[in-house]
N, C-alpha and C positions, 0 to 999 in steps of 0.2 A: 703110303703117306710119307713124304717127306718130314726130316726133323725139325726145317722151320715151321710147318705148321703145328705143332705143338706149343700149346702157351707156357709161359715163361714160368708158370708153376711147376708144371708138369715136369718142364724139361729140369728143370731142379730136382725132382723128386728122379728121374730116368738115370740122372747124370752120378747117382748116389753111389760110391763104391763103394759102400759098406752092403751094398745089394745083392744075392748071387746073380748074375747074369740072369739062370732060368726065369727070376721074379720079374727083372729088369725086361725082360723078351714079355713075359707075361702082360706087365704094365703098359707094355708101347700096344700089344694087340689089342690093349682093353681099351686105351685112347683112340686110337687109330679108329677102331670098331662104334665109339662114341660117335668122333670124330665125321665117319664117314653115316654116321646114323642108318642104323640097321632096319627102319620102317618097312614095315609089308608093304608090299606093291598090291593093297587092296582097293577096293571102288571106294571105299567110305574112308580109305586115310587119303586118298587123290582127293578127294574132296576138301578134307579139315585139315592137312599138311602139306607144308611143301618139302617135307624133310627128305621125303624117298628121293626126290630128284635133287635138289641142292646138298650133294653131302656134307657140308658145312659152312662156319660162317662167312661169307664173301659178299662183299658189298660191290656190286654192280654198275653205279654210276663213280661213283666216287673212289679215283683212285690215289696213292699216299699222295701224290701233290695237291688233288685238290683238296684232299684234308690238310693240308698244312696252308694251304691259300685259305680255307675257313678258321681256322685257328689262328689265322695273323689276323683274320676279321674281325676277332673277338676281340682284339685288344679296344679298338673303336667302340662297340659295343661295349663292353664293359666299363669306358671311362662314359660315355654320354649314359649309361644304367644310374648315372649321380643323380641325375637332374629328375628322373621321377622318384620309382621304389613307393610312392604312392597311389593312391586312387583317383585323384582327382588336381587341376592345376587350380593355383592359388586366384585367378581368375573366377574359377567357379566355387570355390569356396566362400570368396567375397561377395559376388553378386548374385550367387545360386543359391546358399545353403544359408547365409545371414541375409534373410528377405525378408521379415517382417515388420510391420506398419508401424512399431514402437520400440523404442531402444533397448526399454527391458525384456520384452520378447526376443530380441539378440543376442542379449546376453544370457537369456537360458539356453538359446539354441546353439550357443556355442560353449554353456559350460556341458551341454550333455552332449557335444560334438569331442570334447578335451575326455570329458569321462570312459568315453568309447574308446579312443585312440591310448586312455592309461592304463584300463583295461587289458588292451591288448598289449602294451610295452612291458605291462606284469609279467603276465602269461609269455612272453618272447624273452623276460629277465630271466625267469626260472626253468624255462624249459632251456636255454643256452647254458648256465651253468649245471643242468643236469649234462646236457650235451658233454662239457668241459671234463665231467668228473668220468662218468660213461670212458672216454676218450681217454685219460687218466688210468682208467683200470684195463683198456686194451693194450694200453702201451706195455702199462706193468704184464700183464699175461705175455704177451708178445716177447718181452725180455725173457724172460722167465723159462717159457716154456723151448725157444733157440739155444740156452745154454744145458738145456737136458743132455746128459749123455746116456744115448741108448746104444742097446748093439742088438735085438730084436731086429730084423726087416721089417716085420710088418708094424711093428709098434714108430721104425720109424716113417715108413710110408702114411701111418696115421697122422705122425705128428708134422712131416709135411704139408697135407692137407690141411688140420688143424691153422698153420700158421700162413698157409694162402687166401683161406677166409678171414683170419684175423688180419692181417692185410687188407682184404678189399673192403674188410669191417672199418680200420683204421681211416682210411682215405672213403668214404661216406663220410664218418663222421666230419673229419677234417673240411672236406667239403661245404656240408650242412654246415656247421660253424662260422665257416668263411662267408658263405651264400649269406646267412640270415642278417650280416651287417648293411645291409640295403635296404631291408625292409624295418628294422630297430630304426635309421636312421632318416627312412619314409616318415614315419611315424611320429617323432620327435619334430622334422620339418612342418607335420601339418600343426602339432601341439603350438608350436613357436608361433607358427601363422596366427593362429586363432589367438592366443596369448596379445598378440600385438594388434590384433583386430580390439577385442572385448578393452584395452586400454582407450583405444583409441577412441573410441564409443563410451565412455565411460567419461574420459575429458572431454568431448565434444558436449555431451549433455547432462555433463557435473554429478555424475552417478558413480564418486568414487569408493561414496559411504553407502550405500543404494545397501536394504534387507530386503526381507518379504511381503513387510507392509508397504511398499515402494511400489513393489513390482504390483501385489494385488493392487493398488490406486490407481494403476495404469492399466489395468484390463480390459473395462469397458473401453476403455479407446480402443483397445486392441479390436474387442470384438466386432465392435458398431464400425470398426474403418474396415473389417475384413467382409462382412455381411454385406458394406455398401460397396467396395471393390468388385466384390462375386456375382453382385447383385447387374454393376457397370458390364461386368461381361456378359451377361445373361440376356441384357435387353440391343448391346451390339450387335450378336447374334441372333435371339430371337425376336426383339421389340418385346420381349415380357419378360419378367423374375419368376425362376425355376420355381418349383413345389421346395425342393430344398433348402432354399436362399430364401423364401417366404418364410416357412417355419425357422428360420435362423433369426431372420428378423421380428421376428411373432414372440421367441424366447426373450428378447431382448426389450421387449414392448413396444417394437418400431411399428407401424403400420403397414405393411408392404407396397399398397396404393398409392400410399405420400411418396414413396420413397420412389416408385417408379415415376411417377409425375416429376418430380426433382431430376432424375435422371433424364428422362426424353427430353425435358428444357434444356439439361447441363447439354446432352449430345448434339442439340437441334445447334444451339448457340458454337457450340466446338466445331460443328461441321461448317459455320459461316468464318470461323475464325480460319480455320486451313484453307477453305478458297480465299479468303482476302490477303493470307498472309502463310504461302505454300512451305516459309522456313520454320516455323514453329512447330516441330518434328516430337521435343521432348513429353517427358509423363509430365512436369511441371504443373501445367492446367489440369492434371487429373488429380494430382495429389492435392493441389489445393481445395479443387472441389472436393474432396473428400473430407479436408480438416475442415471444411465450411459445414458438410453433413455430419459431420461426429459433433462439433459443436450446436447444432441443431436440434440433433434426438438423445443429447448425453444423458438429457434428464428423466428418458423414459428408461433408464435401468431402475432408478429408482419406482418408477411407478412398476415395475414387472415383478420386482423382489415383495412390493405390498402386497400386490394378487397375488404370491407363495405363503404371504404370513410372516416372511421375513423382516427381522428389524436393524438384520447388519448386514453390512458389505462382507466385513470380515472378522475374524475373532482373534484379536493379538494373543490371546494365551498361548494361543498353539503356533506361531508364529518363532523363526529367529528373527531376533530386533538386535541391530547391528548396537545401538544406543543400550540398549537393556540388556545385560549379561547376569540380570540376578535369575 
């Protein structure tokens, strides 16, 4: 075995002249011997290794230029790595993830969208400053244990080792540290996003001051616009409303039968509006007909809560009331 192949630790430790030569002799046959990996020529390690045949590490397709042609690649990579470090693009966060039929339902869905992403900028806050401190005490050991003076061999061939792995312990860490400002920084982006979403939703339909009594006044719309949406796809596809979408609308006191009768006229009528008029592409017509049907059956929430025995919608005690802080 030639001495280039020996790594850069080793040959550090080989080069030691405080070594007797014999140790010195000793140490290159023990690498060498690594090196060239000593695996039996059995049936069962030809199966589970390649070691016996490849005596060590050598990369096969890739030789140093074309590792140095991929390391100039990463620079590109690494600068367009900006533009995600997320999950998801701001695209589908807008029109994917903030989808529901009422403004307040948006804004919960994006403050438990915010809570999730703080969550994790917590847990990315403290694990990086343990990272930091970790990093801190390698360095000090590192220092520390280089300015040892030994005159043992073997104590210093231990302490070479010692400080090859504190080494490659040092540059993980350094790495990881470095690596994790992409994804803290994913993170933050989507936070911002949604920040700017929930404003802007919030001016649009004057819910700056908006609690929980807000939001609860707005649920039966929520529900009776989602039951009759579910309900819209159920009879496109089948001409009837699922077992599912029935008992949704059953809970709410809707009658399922109205609701489907309403619907075949809404699509009978929609289907003559596309043949007359083949550019009227958008939801428009669907969402109207829907604020036509929530205003139609809003009042049977109330009739559904009387069949429970119920006498409220809701119970401000147990409420935050933006107005009420006593």
């Amino acid at each position: 075995m030639e001495k280039e192949t020996i790594s850069t630790e080793w040959s550090d430790i080989l080069r030691n002249e405080l070594l007797p030569s014999t140790t010195r002799n000793s140490l290159t046959n023990l690498v060498e011997s690594l090196a060239e990996s000593q695996v039996s020529d059995t049936v069962f390690n030809r199966i589970t290794t390649r070691s016996f045949v490849e005596k060590k590490f050598e990369l096969k397709v890739f030789t140093p230029d074309k590792l140095e042609e991929v390391a100039q690649g990463m620079d590109e990579i690494n600068r367009a790595s900006n533009i995600f470090g997320r999950r998801d693009s701001q695209f589908t966060r807008l029109l994917l993830t903030i989808h529901h039929s009422t403004p307040e339902r948006n804004l919960m869905q994006i403050i438990a969208e915010v809570e999730n992403r703080r969550m994790a900028l917590r847990e990315a806050n403290f694990k990086l400053k343990r990272q930091v401190l970790d990093l801190l005490e390698k360095l000090h050991e590192y220092e520390v244990l280089s300015k040892q003076e030994l005159s043992d061999p073997d104590e210093i061939v231990r302490r070479q080792i010692q400080l090859a792995k504190l080494k490659v312990s040092i540059e993980e860490s350094e790495s990881g540290i470095t690596d994790s400002r992409i994804y803290i920084e994913g993170a933050l982006k989507e936070v911002y996003i949604f920040q700017k979403a929930y404003n802007e939703i919030c001016e649009t339909y004057g819910l700056e001051n908006w609690d929980e009594s807000r939001f609860e006044e707005k649920e039966d719309e929520y529900h009776i616009k989602r039951a009759i949406a579910q309900s819209i796809r159920d009879v496109r596809q089948f001409n009837a409303i699922s077992c599912g979408n029935q008992d949704f609308l059953q809970m709410l006191g809707i009658d399922p039968l109205c609701v489907l009768f309403d619907i075949r006229s809404y699509l009978n009528e929609r289907t003559r509006t596309i043949q007359s008029n083949p550019a009227d592409i958008t939801t428009s017509s669907e969402l109207r007909f829907i604020e036509f049907m929530f205003r139609k059956y809003s009042k049977c929430v109330s009739y559904a809560l009387e069949t429970k025995g119920l006498k409220s919608r809701q119970y401000k005690e147990a409420m935050f009331l933006e107005n009420n802080k006593n």
